[in-house]
N, C-alpha and C positions, 0 to 999 in steps of 0.2 A: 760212337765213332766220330771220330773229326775228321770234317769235310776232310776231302785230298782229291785233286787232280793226276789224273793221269796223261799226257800227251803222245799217240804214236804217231811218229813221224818219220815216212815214209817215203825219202826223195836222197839220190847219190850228190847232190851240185850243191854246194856253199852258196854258189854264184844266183839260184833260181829265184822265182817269183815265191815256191813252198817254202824256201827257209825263212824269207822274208814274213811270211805268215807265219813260220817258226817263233820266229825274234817279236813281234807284236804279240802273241796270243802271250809269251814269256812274262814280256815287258808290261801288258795286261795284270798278267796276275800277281807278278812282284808290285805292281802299286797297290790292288787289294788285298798283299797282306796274304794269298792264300797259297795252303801248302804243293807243290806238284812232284810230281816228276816224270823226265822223259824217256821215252822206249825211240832211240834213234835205230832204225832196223839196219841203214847201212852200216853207219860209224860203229855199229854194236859187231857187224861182222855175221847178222841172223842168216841161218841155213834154211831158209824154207822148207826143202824137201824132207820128206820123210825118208830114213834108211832104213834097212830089214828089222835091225835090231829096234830102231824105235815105233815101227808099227806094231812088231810084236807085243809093244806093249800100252796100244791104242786101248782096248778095249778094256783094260785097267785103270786108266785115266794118267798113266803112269810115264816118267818120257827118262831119254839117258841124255837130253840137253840141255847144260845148266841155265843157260838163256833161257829155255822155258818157264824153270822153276823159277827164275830171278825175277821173269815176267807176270808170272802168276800170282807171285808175294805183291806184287807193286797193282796189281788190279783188284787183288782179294782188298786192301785196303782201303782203296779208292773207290769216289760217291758219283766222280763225271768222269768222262772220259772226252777227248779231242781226238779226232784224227786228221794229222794231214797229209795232204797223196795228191799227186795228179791222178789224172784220167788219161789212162792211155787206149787204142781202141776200144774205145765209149765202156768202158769199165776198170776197177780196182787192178793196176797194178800186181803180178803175180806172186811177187815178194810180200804185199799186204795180204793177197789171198794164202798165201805158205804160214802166216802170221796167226791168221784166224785157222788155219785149219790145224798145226801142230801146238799151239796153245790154249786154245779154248777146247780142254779134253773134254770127254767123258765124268763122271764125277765132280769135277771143279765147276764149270761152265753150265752143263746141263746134264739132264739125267733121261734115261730111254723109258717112257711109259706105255701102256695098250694104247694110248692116245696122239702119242707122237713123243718130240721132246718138250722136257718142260726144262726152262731156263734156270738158273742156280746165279744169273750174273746181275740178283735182284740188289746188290748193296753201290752199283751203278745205277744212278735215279736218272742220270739225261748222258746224252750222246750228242756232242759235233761233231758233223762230217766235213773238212773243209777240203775243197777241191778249187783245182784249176784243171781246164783242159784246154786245148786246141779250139774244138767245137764250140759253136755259141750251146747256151743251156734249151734254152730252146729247142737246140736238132737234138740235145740230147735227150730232152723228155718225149719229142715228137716221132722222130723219126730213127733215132738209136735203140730202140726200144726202153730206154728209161732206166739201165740196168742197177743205176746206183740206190734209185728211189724204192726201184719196186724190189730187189731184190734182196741188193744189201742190207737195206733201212728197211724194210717191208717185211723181209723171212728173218736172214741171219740175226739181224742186231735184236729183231724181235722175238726169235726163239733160244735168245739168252736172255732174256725175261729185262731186257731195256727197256721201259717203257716211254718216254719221251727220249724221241728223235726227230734231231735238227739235222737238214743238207742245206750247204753255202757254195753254191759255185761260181769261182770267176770263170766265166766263160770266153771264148775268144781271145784267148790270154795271146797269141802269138803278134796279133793283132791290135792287141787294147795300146790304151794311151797310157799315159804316166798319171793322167788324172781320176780314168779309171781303177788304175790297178788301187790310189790312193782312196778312193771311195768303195773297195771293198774291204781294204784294210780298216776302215773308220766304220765299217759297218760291222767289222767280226769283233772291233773293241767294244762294240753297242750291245752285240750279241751274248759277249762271253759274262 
C-alpha cells in the first residue's frame, strides 16, 4: 500500500491559530512529495450526531451518512493520520468526539471480542494529535486531568490498534507571542 496521509481538521475559523497548523502541516507534506488528504468536519458540513435511523444500524457497522463512508474509504487507505482541534474545556471538541464515535463503526474500526475490543485501524502505523488550547499544557496534564493524553491517546486511539502516538500542544495560545506560536509551528514541521 502507498504511504497516504490522512488530516482531520477540526476547527470552524479560517482566521484561527488551527488553520494555520492546517496550512503548515499541508505545506509540510507537499514539499515531501507525500500523498494526503483532508477530512475538514466543518467545511464538509459533518453531523456528528447519531439519528434513529443511523443507530439502528450501529451494531452492523453500517451507517445512512455518506460522509461516513467517504470518510472511511479515506482512512481504510491511509498509513498516518493528523489531527488538528483545539482543546476546548480541557478536552476534544464535540464535533471530533461525533467524528470518532459515528465513524469508527463496529466492523471497520474495531471488532467486540470476550477480551474487550480489539482495533482493526492496524493499516494506520502513527497518529498526530495537534492541539492548541487556552490552558498552558502543563494545567492540562496537572490539573485537568490529562484528558487528551490519558484518554484519547491512551484508550480510544489505542483500542483502534494505533500503535504509535504523538500529542503537540500549543498551549496558552490566547496568551502566546507571535514568536511562540512560530516555534510550535517549526516544531510540528520537525515532527511530521
Amino acid at each position: 500500500m502507498q504511504s497516504k496521509t490522512t488530516i482531520v481538521y477540526c476547527h470552524p475559523y479560517d482566521k484561527s491559530f488551527n488553520h494555520q497548523v492546517l496550512m503548515t502541516v499541508q505545506e509540510k507534506l507537499d514539499q515531501l512529495g507525500a500523498a494526503y488528504n483532508v477530512i475538514d468536519l466543518y467545511k464538509d458540513q459533518f453531523d456528528p450526531r447519531y439519528s434513529v435511523a443511523e443507530l439502528a444500524k450501529f451494531k452492523d457497522g453500517d451507517t445512512t451518512d455518506p460522509l461516513v463512508t467517504k470518510y472511511q474509504t479515506g482512512l481504510r487507505s491511509s498509513t498516518s493520520l493528523i489531527i488538528i482541534t483545539p482543546i476546548w474545556w480541557n478536552d476534544l471538541p464535540g464535533m471530533l468526539k461525533g467524528f470518532f464515535d459515528k465513524v469508527m463503526k463496529p466492523q471497520f474500526a474495531y471488532v467486540n471480542t470476550p477480551r474487550g475490543v480489539k482495533g482493526r485501524m492496524t493499516n494506520i502505523k502513527r497518529v498526530d494529535v495537534l492541539t492548541t488550547s487556552t490552558s498552558p499544557t502543563w494545567y492540562l496534564k496537572l490539573f485537568s486531568g490529562n484528558a487528551i493524553k490519558r484518554v484519547f491517546m491512551g484508550a480510544t486511539l489505542k483500542q483502534l490498534g494505533i500503535k504509535q502516538r504523538h500529542w503537540t500542544n500549543c498551549g496558552g495560545i490566547t496568551n502566546s507571542h507571535f514568536s511562540q506560536r512560530q516555534a510550535f509551528l517549526k516544531q510540528i514541521v520537525n515532527q511530521i
